[in-house]
PDB file of N, CA, C and O in Angstrom:
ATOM      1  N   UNK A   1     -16.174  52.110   3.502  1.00  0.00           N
ATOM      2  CA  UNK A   1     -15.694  51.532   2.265  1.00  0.00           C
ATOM      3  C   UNK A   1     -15.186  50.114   2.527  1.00  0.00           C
ATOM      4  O   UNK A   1     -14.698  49.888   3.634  1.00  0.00           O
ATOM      5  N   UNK A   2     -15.263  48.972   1.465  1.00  0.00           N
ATOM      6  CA  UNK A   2     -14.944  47.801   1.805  1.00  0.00           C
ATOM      7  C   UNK A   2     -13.570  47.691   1.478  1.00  0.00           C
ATOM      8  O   UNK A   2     -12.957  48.473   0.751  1.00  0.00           O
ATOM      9  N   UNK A   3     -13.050  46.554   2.120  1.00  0.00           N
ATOM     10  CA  UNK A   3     -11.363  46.536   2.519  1.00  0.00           C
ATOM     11  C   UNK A   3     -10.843  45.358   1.587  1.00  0.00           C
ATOM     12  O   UNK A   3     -11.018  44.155   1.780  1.00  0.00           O
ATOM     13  N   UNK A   4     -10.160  45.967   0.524  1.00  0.00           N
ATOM     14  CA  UNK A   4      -9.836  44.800  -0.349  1.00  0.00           C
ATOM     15  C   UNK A   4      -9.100  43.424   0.577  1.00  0.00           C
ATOM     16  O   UNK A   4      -8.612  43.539   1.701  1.00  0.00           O
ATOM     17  N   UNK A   5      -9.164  42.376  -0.086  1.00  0.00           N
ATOM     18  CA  UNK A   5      -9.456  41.259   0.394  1.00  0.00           C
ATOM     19  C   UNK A   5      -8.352  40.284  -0.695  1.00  0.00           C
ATOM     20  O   UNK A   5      -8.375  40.642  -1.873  1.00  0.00           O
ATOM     21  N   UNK A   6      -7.499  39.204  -0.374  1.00  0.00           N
ATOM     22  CA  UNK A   6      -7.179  38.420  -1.134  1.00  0.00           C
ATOM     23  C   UNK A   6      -6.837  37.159  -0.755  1.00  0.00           C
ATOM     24  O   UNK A   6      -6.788  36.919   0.452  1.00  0.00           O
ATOM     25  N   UNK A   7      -6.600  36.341  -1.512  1.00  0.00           N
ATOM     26  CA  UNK A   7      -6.559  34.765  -1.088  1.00  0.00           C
ATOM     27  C   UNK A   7      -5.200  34.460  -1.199  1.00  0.00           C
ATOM     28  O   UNK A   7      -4.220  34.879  -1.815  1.00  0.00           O
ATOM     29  N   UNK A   8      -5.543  33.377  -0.198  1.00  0.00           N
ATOM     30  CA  UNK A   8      -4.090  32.214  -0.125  1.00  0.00           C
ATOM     31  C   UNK A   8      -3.853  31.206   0.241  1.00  0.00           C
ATOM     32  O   UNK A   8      -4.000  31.027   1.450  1.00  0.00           O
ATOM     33  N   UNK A   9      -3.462  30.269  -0.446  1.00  0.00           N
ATOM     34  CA  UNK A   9      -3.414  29.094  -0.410  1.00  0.00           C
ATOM     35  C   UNK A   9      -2.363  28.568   0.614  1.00  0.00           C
ATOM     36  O   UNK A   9      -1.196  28.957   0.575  1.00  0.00           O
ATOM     37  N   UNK A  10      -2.881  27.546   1.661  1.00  0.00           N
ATOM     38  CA  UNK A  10      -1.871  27.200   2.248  1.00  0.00           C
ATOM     39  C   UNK A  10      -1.974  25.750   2.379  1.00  0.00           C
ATOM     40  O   UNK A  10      -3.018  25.183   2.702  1.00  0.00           O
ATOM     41  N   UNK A  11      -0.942  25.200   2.139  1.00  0.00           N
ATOM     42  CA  UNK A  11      -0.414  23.471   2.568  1.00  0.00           C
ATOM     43  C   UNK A  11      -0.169  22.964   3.211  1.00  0.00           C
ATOM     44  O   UNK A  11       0.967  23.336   3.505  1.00  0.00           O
ATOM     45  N   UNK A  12      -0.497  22.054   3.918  1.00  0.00           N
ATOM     46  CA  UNK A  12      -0.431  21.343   5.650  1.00  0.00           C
ATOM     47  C   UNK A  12       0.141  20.185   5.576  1.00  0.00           C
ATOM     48  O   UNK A  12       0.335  19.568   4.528  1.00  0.00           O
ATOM     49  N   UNK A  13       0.462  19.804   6.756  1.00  0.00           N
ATOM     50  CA  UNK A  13       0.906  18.085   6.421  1.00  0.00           C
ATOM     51  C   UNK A  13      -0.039  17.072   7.124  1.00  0.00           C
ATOM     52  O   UNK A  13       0.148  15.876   6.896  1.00  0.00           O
ATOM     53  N   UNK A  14      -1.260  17.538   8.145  1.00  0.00           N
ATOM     54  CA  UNK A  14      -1.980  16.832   8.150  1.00  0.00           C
ATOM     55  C   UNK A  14      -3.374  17.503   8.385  1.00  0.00           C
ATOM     56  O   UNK A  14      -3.454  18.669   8.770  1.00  0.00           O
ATOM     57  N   UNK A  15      -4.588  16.637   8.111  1.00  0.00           N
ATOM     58  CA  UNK A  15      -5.941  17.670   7.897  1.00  0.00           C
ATOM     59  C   UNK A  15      -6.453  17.873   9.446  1.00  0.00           C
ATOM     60  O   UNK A  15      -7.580  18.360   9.541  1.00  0.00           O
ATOM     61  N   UNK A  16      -5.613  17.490  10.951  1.00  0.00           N
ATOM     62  CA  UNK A  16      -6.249  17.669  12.012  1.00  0.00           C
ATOM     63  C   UNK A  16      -5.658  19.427  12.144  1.00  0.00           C
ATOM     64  O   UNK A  16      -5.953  20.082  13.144  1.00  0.00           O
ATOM     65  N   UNK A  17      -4.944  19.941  11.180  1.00  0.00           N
ATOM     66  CA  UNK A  17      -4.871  21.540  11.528  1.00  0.00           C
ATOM     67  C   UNK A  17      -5.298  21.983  10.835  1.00  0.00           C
ATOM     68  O   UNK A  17      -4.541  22.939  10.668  1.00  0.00           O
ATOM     69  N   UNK A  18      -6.404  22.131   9.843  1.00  0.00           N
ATOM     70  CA  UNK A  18      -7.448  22.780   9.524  1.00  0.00           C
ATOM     71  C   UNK A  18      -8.369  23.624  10.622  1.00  0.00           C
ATOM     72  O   UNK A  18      -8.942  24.656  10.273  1.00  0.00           O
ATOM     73  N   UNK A  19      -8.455  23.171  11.805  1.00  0.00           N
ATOM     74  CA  UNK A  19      -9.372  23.830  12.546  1.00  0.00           C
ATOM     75  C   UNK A  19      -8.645  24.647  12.849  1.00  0.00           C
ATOM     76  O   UNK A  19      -9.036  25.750  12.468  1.00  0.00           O
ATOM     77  N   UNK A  20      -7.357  24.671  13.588  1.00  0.00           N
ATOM     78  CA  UNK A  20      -6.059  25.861  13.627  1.00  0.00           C
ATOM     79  C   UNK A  20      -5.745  26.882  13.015  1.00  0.00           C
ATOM     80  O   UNK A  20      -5.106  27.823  13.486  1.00  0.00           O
ATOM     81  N   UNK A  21      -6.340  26.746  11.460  1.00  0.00           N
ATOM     82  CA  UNK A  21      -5.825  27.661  10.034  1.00  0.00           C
ATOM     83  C   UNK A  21      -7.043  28.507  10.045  1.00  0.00           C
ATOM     84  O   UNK A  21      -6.884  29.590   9.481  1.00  0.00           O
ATOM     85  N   UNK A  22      -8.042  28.321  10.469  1.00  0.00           N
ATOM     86  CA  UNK A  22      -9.236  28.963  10.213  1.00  0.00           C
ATOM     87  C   UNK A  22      -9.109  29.880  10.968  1.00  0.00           C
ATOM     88  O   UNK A  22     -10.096  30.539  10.639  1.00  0.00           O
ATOM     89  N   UNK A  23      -8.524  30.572  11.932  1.00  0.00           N
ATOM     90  CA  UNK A  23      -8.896  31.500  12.502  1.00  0.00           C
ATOM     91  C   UNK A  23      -7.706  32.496  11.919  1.00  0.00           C
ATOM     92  O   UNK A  23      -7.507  33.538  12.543  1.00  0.00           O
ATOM     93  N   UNK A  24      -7.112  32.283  11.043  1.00  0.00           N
ATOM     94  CA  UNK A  24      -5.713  33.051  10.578  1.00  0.00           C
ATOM     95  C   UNK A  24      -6.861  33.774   8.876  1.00  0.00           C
ATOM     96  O   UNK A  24      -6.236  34.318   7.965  1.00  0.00           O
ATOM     97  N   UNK A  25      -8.252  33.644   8.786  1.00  0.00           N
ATOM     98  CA  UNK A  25      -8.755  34.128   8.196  1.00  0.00           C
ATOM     99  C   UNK A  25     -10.465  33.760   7.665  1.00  0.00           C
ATOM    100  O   UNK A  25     -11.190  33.474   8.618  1.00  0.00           O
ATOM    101  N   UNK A  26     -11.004  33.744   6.586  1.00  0.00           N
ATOM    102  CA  UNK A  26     -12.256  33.347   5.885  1.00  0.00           C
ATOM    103  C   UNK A  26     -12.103  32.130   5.306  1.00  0.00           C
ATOM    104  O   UNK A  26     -11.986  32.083   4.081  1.00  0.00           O
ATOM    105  N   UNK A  27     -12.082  31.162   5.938  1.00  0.00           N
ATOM    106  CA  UNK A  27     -11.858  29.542   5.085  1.00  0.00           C
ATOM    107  C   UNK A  27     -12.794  29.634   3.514  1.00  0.00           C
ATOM    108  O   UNK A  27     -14.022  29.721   3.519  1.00  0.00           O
ATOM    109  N   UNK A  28     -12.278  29.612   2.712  1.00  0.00           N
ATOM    110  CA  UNK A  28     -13.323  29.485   1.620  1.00  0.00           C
ATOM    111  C   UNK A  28     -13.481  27.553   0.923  1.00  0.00           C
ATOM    112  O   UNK A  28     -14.459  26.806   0.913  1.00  0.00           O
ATOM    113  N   UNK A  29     -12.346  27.383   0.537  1.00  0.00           N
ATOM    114  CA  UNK A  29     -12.164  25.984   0.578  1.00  0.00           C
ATOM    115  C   UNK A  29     -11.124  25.487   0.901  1.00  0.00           C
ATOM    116  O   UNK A  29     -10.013  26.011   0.977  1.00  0.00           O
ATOM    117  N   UNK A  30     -11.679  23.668   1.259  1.00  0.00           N
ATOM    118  CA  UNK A  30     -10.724  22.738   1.697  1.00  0.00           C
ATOM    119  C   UNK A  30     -10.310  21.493   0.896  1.00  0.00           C
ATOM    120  O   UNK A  30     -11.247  20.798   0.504  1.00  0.00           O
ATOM    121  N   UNK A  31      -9.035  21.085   0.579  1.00  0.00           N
ATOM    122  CA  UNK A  31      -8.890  19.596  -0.503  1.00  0.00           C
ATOM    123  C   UNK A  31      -8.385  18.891   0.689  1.00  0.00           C
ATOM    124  O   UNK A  31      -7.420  19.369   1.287  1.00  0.00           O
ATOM    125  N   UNK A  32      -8.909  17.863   1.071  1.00  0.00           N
ATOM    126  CA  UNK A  32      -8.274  16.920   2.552  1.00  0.00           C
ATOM    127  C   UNK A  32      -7.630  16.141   1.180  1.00  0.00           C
ATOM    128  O   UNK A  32      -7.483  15.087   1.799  1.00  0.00           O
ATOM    129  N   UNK A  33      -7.368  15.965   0.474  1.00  0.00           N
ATOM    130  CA  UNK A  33      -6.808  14.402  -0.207  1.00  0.00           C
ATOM    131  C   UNK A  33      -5.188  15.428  -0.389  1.00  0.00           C
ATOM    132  O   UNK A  33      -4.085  14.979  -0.077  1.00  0.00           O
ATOM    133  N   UNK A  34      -5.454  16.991  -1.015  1.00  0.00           N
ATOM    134  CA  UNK A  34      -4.398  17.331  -1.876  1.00  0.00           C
ATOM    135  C   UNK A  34      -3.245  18.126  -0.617  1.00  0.00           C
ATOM    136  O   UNK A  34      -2.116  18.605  -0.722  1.00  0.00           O
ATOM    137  N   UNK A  35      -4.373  17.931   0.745  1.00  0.00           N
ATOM    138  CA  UNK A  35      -3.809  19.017   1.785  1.00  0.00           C
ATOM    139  C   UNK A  35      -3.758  20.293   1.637  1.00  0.00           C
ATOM    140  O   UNK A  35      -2.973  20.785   2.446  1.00  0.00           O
ATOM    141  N   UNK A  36      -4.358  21.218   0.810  1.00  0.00           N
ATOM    142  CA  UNK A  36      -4.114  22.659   1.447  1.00  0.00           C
ATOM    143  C   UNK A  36      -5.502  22.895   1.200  1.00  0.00           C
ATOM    144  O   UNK A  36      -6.446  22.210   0.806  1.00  0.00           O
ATOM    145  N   UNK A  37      -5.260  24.549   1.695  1.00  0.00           N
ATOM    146  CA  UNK A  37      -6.835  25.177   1.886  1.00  0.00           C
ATOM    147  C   UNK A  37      -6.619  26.845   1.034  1.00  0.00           C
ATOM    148  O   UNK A  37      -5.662  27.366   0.462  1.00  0.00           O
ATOM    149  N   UNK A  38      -7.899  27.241   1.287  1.00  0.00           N
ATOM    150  CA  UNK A  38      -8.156  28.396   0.019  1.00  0.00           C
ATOM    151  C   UNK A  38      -8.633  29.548   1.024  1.00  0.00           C
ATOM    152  O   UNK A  38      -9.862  29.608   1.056  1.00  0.00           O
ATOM    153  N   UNK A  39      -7.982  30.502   1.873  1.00  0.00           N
ATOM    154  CA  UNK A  39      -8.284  31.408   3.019  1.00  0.00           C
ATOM    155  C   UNK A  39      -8.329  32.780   2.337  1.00  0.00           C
ATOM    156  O   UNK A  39      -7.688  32.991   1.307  1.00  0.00           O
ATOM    157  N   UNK A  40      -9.009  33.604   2.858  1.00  0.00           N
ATOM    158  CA  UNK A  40      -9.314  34.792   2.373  1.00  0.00           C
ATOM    159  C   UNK A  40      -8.854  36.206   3.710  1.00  0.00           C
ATOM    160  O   UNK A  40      -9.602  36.556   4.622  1.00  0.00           O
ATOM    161  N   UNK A  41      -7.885  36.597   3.513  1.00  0.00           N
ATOM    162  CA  UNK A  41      -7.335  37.653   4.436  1.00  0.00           C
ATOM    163  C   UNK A  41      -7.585  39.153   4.240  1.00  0.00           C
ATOM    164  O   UNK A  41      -8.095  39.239   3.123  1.00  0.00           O
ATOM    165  N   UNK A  42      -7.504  40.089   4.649  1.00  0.00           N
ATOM    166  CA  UNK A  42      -7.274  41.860   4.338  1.00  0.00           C
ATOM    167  C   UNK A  42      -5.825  42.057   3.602  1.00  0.00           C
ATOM    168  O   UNK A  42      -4.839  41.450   4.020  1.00  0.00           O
ATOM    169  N   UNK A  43      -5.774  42.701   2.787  1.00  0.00           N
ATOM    170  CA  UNK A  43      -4.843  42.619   2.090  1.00  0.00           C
ATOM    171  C   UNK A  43      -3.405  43.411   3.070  1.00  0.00           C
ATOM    172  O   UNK A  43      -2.219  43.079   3.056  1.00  0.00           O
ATOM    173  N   UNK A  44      -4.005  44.399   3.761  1.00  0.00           N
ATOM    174  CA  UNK A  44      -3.027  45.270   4.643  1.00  0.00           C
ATOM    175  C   UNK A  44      -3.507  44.080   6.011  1.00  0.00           C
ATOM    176  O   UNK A  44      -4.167  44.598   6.912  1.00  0.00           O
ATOM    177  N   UNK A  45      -3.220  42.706   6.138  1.00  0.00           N
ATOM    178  CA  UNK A  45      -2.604  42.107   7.088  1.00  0.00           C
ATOM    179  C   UNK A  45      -2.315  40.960   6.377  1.00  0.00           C
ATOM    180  O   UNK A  45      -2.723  39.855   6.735  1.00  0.00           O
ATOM    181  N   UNK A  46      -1.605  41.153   5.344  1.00  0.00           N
ATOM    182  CA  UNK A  46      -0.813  40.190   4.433  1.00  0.00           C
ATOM    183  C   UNK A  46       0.517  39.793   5.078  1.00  0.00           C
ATOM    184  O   UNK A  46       1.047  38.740   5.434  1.00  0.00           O
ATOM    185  N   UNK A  47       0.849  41.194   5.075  1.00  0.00           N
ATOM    186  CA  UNK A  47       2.735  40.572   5.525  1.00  0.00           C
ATOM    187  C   UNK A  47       2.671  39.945   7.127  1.00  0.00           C
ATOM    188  O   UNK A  47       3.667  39.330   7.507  1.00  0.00           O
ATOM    189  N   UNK A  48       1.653  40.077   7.950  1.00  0.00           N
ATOM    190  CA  UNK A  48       1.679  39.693   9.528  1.00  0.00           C
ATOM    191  C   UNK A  48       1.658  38.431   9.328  1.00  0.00           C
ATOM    192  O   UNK A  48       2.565  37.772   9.835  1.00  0.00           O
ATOM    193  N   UNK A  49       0.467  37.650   8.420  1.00  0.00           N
ATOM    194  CA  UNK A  49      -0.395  36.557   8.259  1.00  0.00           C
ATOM    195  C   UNK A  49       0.411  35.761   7.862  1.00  0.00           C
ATOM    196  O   UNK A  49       0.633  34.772   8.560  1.00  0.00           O
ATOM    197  N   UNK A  50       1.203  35.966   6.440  1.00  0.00           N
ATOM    198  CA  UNK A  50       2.198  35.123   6.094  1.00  0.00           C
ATOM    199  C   UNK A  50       3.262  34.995   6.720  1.00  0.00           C
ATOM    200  O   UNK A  50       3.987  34.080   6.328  1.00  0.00           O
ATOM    201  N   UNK A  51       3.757  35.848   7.911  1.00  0.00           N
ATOM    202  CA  UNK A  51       5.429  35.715   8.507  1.00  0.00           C
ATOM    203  C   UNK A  51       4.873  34.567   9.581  1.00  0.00           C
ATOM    204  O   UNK A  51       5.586  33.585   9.786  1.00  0.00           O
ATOM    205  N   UNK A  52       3.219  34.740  10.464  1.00  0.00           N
ATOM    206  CA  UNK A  52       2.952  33.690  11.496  1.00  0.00           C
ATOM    207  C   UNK A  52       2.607  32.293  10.884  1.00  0.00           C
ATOM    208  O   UNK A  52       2.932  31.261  11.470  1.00  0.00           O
ATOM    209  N   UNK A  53       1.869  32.286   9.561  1.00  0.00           N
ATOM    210  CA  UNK A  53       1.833  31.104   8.652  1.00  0.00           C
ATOM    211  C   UNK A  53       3.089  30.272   8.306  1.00  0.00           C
ATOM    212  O   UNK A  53       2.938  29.057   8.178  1.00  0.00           O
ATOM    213  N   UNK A  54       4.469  30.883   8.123  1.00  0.00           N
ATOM    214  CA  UNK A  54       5.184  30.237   7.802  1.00  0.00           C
ATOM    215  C   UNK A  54       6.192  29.628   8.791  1.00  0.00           C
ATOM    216  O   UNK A  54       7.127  28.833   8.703  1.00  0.00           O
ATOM    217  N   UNK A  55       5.395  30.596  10.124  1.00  0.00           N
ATOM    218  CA  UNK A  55       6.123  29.908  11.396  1.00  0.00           C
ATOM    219  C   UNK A  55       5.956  28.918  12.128  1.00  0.00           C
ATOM    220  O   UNK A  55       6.631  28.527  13.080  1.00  0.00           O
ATOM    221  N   UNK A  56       4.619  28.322  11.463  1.00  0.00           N
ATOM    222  CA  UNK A  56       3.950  27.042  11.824  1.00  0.00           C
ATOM    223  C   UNK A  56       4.541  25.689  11.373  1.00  0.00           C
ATOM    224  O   UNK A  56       4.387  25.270  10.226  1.00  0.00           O
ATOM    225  N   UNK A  57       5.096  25.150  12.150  1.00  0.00           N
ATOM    226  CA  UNK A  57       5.842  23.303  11.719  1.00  0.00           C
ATOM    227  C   UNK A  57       4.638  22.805  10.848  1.00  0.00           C
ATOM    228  O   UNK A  57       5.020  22.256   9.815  1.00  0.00           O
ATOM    229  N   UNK A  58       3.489  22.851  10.984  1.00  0.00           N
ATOM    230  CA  UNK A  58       2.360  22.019  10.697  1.00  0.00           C
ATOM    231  C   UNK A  58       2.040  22.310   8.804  1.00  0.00           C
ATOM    232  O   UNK A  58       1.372  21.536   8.119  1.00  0.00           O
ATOM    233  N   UNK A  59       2.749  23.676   8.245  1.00  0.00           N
ATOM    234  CA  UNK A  59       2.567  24.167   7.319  1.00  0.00           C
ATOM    235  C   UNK A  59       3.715  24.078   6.491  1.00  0.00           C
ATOM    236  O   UNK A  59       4.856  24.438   6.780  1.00  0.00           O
ATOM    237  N   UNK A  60       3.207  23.433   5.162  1.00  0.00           N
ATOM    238  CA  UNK A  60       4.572  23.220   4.478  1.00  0.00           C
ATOM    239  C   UNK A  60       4.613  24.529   3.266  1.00  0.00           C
ATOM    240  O   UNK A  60       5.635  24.695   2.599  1.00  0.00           O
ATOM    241  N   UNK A  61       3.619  25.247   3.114  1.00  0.00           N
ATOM    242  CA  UNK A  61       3.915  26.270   1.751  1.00  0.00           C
ATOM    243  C   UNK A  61       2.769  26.931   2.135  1.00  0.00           C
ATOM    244  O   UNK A  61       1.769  26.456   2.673  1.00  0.00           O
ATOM    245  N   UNK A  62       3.023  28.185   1.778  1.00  0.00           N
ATOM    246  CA  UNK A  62       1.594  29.331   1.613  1.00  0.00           C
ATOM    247  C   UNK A  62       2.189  30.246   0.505  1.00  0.00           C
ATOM    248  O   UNK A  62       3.285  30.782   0.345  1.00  0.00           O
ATOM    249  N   UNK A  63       0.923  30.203  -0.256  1.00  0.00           N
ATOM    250  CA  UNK A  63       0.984  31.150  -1.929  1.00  0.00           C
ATOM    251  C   UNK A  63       0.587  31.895  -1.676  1.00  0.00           C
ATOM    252  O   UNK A  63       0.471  32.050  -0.460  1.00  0.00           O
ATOM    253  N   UNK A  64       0.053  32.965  -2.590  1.00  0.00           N
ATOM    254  CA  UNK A  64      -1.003  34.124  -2.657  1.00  0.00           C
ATOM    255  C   UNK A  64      -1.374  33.931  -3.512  1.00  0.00           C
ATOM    256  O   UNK A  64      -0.554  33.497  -4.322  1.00  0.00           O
ATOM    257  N   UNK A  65      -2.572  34.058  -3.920  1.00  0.00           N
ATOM    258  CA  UNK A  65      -3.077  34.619  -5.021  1.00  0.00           C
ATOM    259  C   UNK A  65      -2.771  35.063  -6.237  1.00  0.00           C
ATOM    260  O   UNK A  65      -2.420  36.211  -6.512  1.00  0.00           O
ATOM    261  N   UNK A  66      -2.874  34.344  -6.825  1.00  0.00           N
ATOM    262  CA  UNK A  66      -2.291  35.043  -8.174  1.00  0.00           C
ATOM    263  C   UNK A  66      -3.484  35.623  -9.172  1.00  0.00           C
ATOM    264  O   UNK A  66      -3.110  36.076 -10.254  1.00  0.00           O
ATOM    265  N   UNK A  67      -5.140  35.635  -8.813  1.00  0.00           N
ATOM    266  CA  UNK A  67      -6.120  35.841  -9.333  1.00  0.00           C
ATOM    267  C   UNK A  67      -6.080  37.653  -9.541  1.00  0.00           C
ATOM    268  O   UNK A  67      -6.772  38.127 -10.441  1.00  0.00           O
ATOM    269  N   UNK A  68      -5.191  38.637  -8.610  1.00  0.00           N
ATOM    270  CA  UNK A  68      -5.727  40.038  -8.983  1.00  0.00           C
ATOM    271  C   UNK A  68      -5.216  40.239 -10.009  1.00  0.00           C
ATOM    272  O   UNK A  68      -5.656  41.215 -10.617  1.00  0.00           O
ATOM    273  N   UNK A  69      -4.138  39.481 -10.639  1.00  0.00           N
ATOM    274  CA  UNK A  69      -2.762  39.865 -11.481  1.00  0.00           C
ATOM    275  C   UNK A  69      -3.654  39.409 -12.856  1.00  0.00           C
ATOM    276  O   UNK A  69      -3.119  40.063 -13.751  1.00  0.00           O
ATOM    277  N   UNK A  70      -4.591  38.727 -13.377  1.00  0.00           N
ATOM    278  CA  UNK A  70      -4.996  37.954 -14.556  1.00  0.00           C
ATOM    279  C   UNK A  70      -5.875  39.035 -15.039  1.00  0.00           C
ATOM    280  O   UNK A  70      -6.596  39.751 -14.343  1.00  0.00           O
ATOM    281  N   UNK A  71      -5.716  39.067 -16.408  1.00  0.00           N
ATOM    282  CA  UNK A  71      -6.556  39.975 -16.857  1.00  0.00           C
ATOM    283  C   UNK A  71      -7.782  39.295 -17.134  1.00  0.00           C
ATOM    284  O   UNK A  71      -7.770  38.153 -17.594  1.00  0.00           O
ATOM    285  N   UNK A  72      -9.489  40.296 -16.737  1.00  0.00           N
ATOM    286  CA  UNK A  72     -10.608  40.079 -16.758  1.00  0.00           C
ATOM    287  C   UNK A  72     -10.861  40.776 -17.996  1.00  0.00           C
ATOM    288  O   UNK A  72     -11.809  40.278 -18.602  1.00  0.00           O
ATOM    289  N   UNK A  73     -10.517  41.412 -18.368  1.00  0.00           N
ATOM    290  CA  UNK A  73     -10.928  42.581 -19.764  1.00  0.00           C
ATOM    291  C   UNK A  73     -11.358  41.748 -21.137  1.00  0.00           C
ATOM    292  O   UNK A  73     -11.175  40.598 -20.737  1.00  0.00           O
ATOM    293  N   UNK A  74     -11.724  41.647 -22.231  1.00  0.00           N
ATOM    294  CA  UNK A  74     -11.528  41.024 -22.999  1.00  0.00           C
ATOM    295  C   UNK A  74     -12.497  42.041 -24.124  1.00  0.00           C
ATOM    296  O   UNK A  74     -13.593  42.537 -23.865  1.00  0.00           O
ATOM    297  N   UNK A  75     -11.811  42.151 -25.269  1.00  0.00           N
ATOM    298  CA  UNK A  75     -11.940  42.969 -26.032  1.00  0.00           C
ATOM    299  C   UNK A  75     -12.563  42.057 -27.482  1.00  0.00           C
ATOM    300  O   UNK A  75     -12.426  40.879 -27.814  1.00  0.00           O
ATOM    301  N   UNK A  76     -13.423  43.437 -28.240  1.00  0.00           N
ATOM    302  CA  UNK A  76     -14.243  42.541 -29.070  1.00  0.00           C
ATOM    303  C   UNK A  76     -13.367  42.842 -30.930  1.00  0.00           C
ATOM    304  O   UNK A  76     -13.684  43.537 -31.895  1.00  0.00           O
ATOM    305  N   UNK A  77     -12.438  42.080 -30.698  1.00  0.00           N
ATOM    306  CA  UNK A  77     -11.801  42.644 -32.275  1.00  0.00           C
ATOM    307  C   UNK A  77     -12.653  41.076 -32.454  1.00  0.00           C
ATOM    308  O   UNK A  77     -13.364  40.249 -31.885  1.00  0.00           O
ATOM    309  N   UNK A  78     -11.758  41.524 -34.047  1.00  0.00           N
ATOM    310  CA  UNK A  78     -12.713  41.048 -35.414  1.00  0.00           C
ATOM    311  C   UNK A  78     -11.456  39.953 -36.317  1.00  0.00           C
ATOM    312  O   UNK A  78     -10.557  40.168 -37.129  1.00  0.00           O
ATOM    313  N   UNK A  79     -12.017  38.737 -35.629  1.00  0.00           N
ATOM    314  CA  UNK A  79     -11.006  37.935 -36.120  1.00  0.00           C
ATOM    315  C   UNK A  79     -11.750  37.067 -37.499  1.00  0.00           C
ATOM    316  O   UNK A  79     -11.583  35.907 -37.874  1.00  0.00           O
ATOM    317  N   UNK A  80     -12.407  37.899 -37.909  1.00  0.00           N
ATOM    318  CA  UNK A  80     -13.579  36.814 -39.162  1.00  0.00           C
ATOM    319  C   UNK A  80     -12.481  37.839 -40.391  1.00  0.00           C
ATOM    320  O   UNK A  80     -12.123  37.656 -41.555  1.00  0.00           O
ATOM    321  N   UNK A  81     -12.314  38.625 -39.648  1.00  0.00           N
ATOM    322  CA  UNK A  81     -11.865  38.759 -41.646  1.00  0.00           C
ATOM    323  C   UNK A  81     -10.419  38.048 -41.755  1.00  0.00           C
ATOM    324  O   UNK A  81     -10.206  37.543 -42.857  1.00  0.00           O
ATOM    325  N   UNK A  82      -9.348  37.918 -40.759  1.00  0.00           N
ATOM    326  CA  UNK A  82      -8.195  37.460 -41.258  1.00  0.00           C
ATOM    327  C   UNK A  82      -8.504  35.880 -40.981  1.00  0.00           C
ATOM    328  O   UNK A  82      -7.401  35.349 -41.115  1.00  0.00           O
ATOM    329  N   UNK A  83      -9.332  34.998 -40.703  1.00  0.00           N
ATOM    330  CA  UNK A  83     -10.313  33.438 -40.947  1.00  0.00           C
ATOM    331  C   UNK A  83     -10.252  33.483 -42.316  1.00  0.00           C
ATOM    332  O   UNK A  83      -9.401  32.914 -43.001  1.00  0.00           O
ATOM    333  N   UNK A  84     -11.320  34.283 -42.784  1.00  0.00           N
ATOM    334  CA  UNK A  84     -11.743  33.767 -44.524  1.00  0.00           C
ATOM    335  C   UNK A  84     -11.038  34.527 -45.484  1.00  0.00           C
ATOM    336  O   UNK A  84     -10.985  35.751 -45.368  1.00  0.00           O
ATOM    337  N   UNK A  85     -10.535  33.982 -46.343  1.00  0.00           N
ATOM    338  CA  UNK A  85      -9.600  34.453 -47.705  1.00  0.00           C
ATOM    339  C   UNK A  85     -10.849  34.594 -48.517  1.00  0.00           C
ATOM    340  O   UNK A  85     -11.736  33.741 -48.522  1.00  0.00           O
ATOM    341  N   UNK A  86     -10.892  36.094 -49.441  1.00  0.00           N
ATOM    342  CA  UNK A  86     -11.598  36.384 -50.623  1.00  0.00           C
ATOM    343  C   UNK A  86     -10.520  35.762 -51.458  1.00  0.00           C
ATOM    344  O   UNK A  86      -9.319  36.018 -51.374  1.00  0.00           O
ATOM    345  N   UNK A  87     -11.071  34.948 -52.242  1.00  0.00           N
ATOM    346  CA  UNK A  87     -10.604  34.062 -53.569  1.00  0.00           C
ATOM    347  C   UNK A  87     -10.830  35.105 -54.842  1.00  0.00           C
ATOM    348  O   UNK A  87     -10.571  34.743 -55.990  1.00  0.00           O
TER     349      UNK A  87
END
């Protein structure tokens, strides 16, 4: 079975530790102008990843993900009748 998976954003203070950050997971993307990167971890080695991430001088912030929390659902009501007034 596949092993849920989630992202996290982390912020650097300079782009020569990018090559450093990559092995702390799945690099998905990089902003060199904005400094951080977009890494993809196992969700059950979350709490390891972030306690050694934040022990790094080189790292100024690491987020998570906030993408599992958003709802994908979207439901088909019927917004045409309260739009048009019968006169």
């Amino acid at each position: 079975m596949l092993e849920k998976r989630i992202g996290i954003y982390i912020y650097f203070k300079q782009n020569k530790f990018i090559r450093q950050l990559k092995r702390y997971g799945h690099l998905i993307y990089v902003n060199k102008e904005k400094k951080y990167l977009l890494l993809y971890i196992y969700e059950s080695d979350l709490p390891q990843t972030m306690e050694a991430l934040n022990g790094l001088k080189y790292v100024s912030d690491v987020l998570v993900s906030e993408y599992p929390n958003i709802k994908r659902e979207y439901g088909t009501e019927n917004f045409e009748s309260k739009d048009y007034r019968v006169i």
